[in-house]
C-alpha positions as CSV (number, residue, x, y, z in Angstrom):
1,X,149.1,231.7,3.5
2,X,152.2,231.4,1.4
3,X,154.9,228.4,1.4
4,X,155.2,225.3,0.1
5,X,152.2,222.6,0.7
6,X,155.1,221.2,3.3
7,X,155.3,224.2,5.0
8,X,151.3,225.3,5.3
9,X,150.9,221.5,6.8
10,X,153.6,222.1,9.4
11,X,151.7,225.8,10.5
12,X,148.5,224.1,10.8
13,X,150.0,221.7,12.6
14,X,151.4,223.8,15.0
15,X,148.6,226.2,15.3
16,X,146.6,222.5,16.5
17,X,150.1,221.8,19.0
18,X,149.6,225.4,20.2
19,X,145.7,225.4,21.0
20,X,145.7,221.8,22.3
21,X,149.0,222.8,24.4
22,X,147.3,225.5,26.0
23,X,144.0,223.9,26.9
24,X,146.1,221.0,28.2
25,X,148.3,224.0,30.6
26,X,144.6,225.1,31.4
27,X,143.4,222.0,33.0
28,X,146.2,221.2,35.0
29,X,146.0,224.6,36.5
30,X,149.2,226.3,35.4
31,X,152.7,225.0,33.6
32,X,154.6,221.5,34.9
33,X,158.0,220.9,34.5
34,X,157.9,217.9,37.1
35,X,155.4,215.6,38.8
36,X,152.2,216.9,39.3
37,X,151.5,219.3,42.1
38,X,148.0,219.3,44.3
39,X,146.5,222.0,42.7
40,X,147.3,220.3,39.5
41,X,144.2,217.9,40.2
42,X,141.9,220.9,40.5
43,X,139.5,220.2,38.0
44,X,139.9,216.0,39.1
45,X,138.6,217.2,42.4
46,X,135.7,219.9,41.8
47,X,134.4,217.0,39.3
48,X,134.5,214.3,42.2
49,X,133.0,216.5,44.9
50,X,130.3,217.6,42.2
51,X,129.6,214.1,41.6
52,X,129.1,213.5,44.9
53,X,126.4,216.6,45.5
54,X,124.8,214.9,42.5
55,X,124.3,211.7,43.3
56,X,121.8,213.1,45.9
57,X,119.5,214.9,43.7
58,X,119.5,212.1,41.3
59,X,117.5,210.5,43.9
60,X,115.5,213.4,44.6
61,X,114.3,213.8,40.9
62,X,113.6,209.7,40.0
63,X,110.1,210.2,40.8
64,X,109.9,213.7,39.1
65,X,107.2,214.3,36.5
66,X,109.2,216.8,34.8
67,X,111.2,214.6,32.4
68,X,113.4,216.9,31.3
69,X,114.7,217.9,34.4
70,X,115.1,213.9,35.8
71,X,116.7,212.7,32.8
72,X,119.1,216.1,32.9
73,X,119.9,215.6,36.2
74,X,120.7,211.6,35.5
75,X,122.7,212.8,32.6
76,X,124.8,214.5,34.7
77,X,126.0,212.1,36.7
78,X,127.0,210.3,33.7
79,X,128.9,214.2,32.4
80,X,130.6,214.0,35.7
81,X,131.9,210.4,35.7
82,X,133.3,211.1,32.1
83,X,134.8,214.9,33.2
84,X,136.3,213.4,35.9
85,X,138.4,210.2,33.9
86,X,139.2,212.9,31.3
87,X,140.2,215.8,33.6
88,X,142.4,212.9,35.1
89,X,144.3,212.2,32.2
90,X,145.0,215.3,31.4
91,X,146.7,215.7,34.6
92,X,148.7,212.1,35.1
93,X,149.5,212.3,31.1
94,X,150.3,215.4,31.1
95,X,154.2,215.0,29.6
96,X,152.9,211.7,27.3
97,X,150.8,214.6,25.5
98,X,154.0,216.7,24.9
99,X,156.2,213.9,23.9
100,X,153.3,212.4,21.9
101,X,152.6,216.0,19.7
102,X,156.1,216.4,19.5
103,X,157.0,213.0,17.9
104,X,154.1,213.7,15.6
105,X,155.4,216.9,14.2
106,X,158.4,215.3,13.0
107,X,156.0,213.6,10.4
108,X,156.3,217.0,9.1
109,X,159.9,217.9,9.8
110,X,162.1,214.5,9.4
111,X,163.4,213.9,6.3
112,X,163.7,210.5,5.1
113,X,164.1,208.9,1.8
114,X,162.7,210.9,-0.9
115,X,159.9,208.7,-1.6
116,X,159.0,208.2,2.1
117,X,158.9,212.0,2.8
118,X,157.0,212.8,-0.3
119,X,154.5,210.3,-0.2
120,X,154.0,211.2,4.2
121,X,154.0,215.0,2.7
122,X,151.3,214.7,0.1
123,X,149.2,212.4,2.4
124,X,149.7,215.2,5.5
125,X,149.0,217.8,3.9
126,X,145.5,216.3,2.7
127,X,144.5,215.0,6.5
128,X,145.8,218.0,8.0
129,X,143.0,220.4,6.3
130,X,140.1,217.8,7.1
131,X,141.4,217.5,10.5
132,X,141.6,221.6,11.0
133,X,137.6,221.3,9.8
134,X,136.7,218.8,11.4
135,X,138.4,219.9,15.1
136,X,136.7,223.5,14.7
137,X,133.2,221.8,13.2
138,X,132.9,219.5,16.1
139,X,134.0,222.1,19.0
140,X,131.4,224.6,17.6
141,X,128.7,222.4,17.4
142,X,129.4,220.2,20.7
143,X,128.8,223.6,22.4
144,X,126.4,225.1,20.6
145,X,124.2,221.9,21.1
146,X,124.9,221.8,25.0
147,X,124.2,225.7,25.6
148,X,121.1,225.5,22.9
149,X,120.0,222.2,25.1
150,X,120.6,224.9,28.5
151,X,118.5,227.9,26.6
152,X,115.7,225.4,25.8
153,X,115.6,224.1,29.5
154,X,115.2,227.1,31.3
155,X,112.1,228.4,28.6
156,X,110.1,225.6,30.0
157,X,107.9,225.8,32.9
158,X,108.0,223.9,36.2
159,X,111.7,223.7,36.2
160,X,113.8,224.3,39.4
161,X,117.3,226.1,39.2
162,X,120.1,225.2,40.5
163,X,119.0,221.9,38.4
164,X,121.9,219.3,38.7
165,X,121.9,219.8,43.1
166,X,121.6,222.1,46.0
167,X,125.3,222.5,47.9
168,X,125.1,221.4,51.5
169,X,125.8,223.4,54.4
170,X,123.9,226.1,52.3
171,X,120.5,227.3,54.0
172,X,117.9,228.0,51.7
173,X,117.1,231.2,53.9
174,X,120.4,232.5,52.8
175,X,119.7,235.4,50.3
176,X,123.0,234.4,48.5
177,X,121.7,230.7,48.0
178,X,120.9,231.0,44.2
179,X,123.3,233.0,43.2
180,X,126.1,230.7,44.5
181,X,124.1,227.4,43.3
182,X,123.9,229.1,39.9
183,X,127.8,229.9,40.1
184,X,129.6,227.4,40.8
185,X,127.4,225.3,38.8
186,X,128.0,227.1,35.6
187,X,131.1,227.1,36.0
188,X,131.7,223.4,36.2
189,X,128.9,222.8,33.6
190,X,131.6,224.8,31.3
191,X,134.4,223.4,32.6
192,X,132.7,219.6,31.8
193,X,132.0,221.2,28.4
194,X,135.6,222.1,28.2
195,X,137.1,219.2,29.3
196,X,134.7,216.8,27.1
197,X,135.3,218.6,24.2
198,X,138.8,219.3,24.3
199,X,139.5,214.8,24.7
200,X,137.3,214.3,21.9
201,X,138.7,217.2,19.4
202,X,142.0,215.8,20.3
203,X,141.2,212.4,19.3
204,X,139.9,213.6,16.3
205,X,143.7,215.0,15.5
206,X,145.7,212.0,16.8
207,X,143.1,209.5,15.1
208,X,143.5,210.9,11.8
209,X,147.4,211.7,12.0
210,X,148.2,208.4,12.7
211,X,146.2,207.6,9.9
212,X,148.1,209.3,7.9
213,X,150.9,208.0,8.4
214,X,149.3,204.8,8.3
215,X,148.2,205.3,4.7
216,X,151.8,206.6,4.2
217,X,153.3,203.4,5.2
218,X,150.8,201.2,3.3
219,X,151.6,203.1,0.0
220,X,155.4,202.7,0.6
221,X,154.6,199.2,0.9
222,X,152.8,198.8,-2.0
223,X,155.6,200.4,-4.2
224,X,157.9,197.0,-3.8
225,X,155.7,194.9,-5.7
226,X,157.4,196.6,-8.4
227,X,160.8,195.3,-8.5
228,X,162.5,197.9,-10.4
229,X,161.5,200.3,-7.9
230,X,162.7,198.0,-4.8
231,X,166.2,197.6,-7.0
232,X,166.5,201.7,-7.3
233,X,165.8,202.1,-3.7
234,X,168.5,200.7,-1.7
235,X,167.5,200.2,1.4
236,X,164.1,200.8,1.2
237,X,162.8,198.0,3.7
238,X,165.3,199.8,6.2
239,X,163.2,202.7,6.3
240,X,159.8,200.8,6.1
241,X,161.4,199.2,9.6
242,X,161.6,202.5,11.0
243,X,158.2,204.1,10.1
244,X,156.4,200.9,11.3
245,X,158.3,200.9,14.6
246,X,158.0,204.5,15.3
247,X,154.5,203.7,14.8
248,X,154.3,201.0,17.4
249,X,156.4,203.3,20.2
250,X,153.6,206.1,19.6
251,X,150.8,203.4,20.0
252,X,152.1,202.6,23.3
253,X,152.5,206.2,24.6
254,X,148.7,206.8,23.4
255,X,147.7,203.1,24.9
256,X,148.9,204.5,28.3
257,X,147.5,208.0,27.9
258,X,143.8,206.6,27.1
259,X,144.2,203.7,29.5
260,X,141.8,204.9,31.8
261,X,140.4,207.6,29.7
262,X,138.6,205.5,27.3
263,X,137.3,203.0,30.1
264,X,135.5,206.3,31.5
265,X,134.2,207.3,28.1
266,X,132.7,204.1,27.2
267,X,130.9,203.3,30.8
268,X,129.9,206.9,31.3
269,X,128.2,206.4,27.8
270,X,126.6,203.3,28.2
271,X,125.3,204.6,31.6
272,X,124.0,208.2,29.7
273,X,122.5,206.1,26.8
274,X,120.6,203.6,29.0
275,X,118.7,206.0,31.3
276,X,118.1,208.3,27.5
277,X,116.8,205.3,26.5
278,X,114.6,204.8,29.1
279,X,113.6,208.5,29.7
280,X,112.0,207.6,25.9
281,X,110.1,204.9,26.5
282,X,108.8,207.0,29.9
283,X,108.0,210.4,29.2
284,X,107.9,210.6,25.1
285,X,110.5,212.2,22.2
286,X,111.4,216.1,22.1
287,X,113.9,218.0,21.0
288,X,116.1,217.5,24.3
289,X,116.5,214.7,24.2
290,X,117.4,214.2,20.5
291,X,120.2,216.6,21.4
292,X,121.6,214.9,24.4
293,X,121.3,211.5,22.1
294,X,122.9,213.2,19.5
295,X,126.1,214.2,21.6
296,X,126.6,211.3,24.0
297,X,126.0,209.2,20.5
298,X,129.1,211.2,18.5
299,X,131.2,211.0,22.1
300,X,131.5,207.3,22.2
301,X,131.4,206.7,18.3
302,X,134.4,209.4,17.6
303,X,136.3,206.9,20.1
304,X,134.9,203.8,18.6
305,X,136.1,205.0,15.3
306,X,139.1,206.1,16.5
307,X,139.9,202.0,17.5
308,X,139.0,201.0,14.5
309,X,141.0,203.2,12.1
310,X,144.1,202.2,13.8
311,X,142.9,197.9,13.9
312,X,141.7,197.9,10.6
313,X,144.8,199.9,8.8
314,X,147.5,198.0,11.1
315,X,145.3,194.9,10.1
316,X,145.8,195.1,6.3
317,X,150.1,196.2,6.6
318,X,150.6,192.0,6.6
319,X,148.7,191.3,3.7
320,X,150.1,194.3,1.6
321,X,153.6,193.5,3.2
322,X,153.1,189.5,2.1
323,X,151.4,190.6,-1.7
324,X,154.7,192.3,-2.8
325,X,157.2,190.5,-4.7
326,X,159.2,189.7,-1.4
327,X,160.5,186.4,-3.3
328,X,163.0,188.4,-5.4
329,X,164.1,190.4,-3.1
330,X,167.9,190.3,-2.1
331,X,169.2,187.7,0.7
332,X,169.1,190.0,3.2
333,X,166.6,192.2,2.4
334,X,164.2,189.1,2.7
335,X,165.4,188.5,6.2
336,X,164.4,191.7,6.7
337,X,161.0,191.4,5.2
338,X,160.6,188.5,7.6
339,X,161.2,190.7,10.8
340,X,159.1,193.2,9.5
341,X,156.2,190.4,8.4
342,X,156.5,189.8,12.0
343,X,156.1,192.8,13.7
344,X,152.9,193.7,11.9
345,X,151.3,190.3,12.5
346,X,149.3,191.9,15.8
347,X,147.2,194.4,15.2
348,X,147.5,197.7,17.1
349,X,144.2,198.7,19.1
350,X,142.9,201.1,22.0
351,X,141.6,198.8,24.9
352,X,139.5,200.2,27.6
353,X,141.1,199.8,30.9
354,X,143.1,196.9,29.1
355,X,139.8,195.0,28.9
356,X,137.6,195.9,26.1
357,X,138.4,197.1,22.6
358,X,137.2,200.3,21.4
359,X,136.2,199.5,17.9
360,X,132.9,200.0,15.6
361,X,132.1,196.5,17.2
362,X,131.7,198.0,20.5
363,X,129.9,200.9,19.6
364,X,127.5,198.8,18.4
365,X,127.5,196.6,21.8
366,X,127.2,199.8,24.0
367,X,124.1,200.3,22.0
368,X,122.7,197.1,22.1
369,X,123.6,196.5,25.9
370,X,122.0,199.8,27.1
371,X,118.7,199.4,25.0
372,X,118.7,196.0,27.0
373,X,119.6,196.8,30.4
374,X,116.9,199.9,29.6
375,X,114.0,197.4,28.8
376,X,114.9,195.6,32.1
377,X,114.8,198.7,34.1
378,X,111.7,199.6,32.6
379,X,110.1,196.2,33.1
380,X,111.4,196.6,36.9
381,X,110.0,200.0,37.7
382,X,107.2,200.1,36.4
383,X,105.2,197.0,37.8
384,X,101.0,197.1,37.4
């Protein structure tokens, strides 16, 4: 690939716009120019009406002795839940996503003070190759850890297929009743996988963009505690303004986008991790269910971590904005600092539904409040 370090960012950038674009085109069934359609919410709906066929066999299998296939099928319902809110956003969001990748490639194509754009160019460039790996890394192995787990579940004995429910109105006489089970259940195991996978890859990309710019405007920052500097640069506090408010307008289009989204991923989790939990502390350890503990674990902590890069870098812009020599500024640039001072006083953050805040703190109460609500459950069902 040959260019300048600017222009290999801004391909990989767009090869990331390009995929994510056309998964997002995928799921809502076909390209929107205006509000969404019915058959825009086809996924939405299969996922519903699959969740309802579910909960059924969920009761079905409680008293199973095969573990794997009652905490499988428990699992699912948990997959579902967090399909559905995903497939969702997709769909209601749909133009957010497009306005929100499109105001992030202009941290590759605006050009701003000569400073600003080659500090945000250096620091781009470096996150945009550990984001590339880290989007394919985590895609490949979120599916080759679910359609291992699938492989190693139908080796072992005793298990019934279809596994997640039977579809009513369906006789069992009917010589086409596995076949169709088997179909359509694939095919929205795959499209959960696809859906799942997708939110979370794209998380990793917005997550660590906005970090970048992030570290970006903290270095800026931290180049006015030299006063020369500050006295070369005319202006300079103009343009910190700008980059700290563009920041904030992007927080709130993602804030809307993962309003609901995030609620799903962290109650769908906590739901998946209690009944893991407790499938343990049942039926024993194996290599299924390290795998499902594995993925649901990464699922909610990418999010978690997601939170807390953004609190803990919009957390530490007041005390690098405050330790600069602001006191010898000009009359009017120190006004200036003061409105900026301002504006970063309130951390940005992901909330779910509004309510909780997705940070490192709440991965570590999911964890806590599942292995909890599991020990009660346990105590419950399994009086002597």
């Amino acid at each position: 690939m040959t260019g300048t370090v600017e222009e290999v960012s801004l391909k990989k950038f767009e090869r990331l716009n390009k995929f994510f674009d056309w998964c997002i085109r995928l799921l809502n069934f076909g390209y929107r120019k205006r509000d969404a359609r019915f058959y825009n919410y086809f996924f939405p709906l299969i996922f519903f009406i699959s969740t309802c066929f579910n909960v059924k066999h969920v009761i079905l299998t409680y008293n199973s002795t095969n573990r794997v296939q009652a905490t499988y099928t428990i699992i699912f319902i948990a997959v579902h839940i967090q399909s559905l809110g995903k497939a969702f956003m997709m769909v209601i969001n749909y133009h957010d996503f497009k306005e929100l990748f499109l105001e992030l490639k202009k941290f590759y194509t605006t050009k701003e003070h000569p400073m600003i754009t080659d500090t945000r160019n250096r620091h781009n460039s470096t996150h945009i190759q550990g984001i590339t790996y880290g989007v394919v890394l985590y895609w490949v192995s979120f599916w080759f850890a679910e359609i291992f787990l699938q492989a190693f579940i139908r080796r072992l004995g005793g298990i019934e297929f279809p596994m997640q429910y039977t579809i009513p109105f369906i006789s069992e006489d009917n010589p086409a009743f596995y076949v169709i089970n088997s179909s359509v259940q694939n095919f929205i195991f795959y499209a959960a996988l696809t859906v799942m996978s997708l939110s979370d890859v794209m998380v990793i990309m917005i997550a660590f963009q906005f970090r970048s710019e992030l570290v970006s405007l903290a270095e800026v920052i931290a180049t006015l505690d030299d006063i020369e500097v500050y006295k070369q640069r005319d202006g300079i506090l103009y343009d910190v303004y700008r980059m700290h408010w563009n920041i904030l307008h992007l927080f709130n289009v993602l804030s809307n986008m993962y309003f609901y989204m995030s609620f799903s991923q962290v109650t769908s989790s906590f739901h998946g991790i209690c009944f893991l939990f407790y499938a343990v502390f049942v039926h024993g350890f194996d290599i299924s269910s390290l795998i499902i503990i594995l993925v649901v674990f990464c699922q909610i902590f990418i999010l978690c971590l997601f939170g807390e890069i953004l609190f803990a870098k919009t957390s530490a812009l007041p005390n690098a904005l405050y330790l600069t020599k602001w006191y010898e500024f000009k009359p009017r640039d120190k006004r200036d600092f003061l409105f900026i001072l301002q504006h970063t006083q309130k951390p940005c953050g992901i909330k779910a539904a509004g309510i909780v805040d997705v940070s490192i703190y709440t991965f570590v109460e999911v964890l806590k409040l599942s292995g909890s609500y599991c020990a009660i459950f346990y105590a419950l069902t399994n009086k002597k």
